[in-house]
C-alpha positions in Angstrom: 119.0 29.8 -134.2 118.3 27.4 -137.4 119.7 24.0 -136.8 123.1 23.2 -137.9 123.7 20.3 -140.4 126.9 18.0 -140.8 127.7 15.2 -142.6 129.8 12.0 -140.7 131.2 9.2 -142.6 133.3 5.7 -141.7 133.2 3.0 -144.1 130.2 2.6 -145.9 127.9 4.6 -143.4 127.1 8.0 -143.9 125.4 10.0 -140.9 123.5 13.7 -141.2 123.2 15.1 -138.5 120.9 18.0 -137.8 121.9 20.0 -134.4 119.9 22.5 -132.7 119.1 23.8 -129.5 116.9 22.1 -127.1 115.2 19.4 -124.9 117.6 16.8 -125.2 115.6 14.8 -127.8 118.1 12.4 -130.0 116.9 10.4 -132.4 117.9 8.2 -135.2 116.1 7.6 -138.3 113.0 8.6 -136.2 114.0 5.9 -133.3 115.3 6.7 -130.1 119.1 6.7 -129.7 118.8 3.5 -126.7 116.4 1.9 -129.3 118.2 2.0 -132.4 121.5 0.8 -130.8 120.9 -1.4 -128.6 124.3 -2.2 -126.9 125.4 0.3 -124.5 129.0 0.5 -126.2 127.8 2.0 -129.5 125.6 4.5 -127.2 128.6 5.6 -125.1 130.5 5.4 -128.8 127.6 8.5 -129.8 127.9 10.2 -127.0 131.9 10.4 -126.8 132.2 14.4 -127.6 129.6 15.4 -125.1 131.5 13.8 -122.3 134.7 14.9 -123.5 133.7 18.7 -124.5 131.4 18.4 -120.9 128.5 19.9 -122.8 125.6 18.1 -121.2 123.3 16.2 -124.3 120.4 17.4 -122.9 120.8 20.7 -124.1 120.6 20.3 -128.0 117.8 18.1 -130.3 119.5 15.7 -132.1 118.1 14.3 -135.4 119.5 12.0 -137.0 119.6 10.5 -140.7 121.8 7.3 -141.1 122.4 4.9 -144.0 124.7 2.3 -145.3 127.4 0.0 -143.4 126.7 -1.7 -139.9 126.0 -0.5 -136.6 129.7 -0.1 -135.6 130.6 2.2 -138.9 127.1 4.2 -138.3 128.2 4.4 -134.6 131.4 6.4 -135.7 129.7 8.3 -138.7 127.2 9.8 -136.4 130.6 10.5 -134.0 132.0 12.8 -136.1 129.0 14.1 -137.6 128.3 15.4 -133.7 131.9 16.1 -133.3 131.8 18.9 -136.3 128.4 20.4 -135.0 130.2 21.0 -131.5 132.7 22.8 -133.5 130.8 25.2 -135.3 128.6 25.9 -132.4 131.4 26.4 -130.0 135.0 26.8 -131.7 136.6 26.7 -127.9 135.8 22.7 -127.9 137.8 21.5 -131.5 141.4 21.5 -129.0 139.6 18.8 -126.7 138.0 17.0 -129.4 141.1 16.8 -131.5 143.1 15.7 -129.0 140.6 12.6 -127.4 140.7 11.7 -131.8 137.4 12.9 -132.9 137.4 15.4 -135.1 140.0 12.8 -138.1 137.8 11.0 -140.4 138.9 7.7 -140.2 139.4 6.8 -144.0 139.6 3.1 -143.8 137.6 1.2 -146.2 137.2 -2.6 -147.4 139.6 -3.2 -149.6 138.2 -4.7 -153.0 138.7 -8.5 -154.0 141.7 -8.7 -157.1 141.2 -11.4 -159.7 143.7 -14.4 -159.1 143.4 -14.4 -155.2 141.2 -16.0 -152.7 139.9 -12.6 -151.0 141.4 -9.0 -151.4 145.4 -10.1 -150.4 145.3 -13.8 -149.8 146.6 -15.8 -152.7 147.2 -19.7 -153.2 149.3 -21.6 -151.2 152.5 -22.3 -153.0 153.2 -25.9 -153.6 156.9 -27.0 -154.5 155.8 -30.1 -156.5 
């Protein structure tokens, strides 16, 4: 089976992610997953629809192509990117993932900056006199 490829976006980051089966290798931008985040919340944040589908991670290879935002919006891009490889490799899994909020692309963005205010809503403080 070729490897399956999905795109994963949140904010500025956007994640491919290339799926196939395997050894369990995952990597990120040619790093290891533990190397290129280091905190253990953003790992646990990856790994989110393996643990909730119980599909064990060392049974696919993982690669990884990530670019744009921070760690956190990377984090979630690769999320989703995983989540919609899950679902094309095994359509029984989208009910679980739906429900633990996975498989929604969450469309937030930073708002832009308007002319006349101090940031993107803040404006002056008003002064009576």
């Amino acid at each position: 089976m070729d490897s399956i490829v999905s795109v994963g976006r949140r904010k500025r980051a956007i994640a491919r992610v290339y799926f196939k089966p395997g050894t369990g290798k995952f990597l990120i931008n040619g790093r290891d997953l533990k190397e290129f985040f280091p905190q253990e919340l953003l790992q646990i944040k990856v790994l989110e629809p393996f643990v909730v589908t119980n599909i064990a991670p060392t049974s696919y290879d993982v690669t990884v192509r990530v670019e744009g935002g921070g760690l956190t919006g990377q984090a979630d891009a690769i999320r989703l990117g995983l989540t919609r490889n899950l679902m094309v490799t095994d359509g029984e899994t989208r009910p679980a993932l739906k429900k633990a909020g996975f498989v929604t692309r969450d469309a937030r963005k930073v708002e832009r900056k308007k002319f006349g205010r101090h940031k993107a809503r803040k404006g002056t403080q008003f002064s009576k006199r």
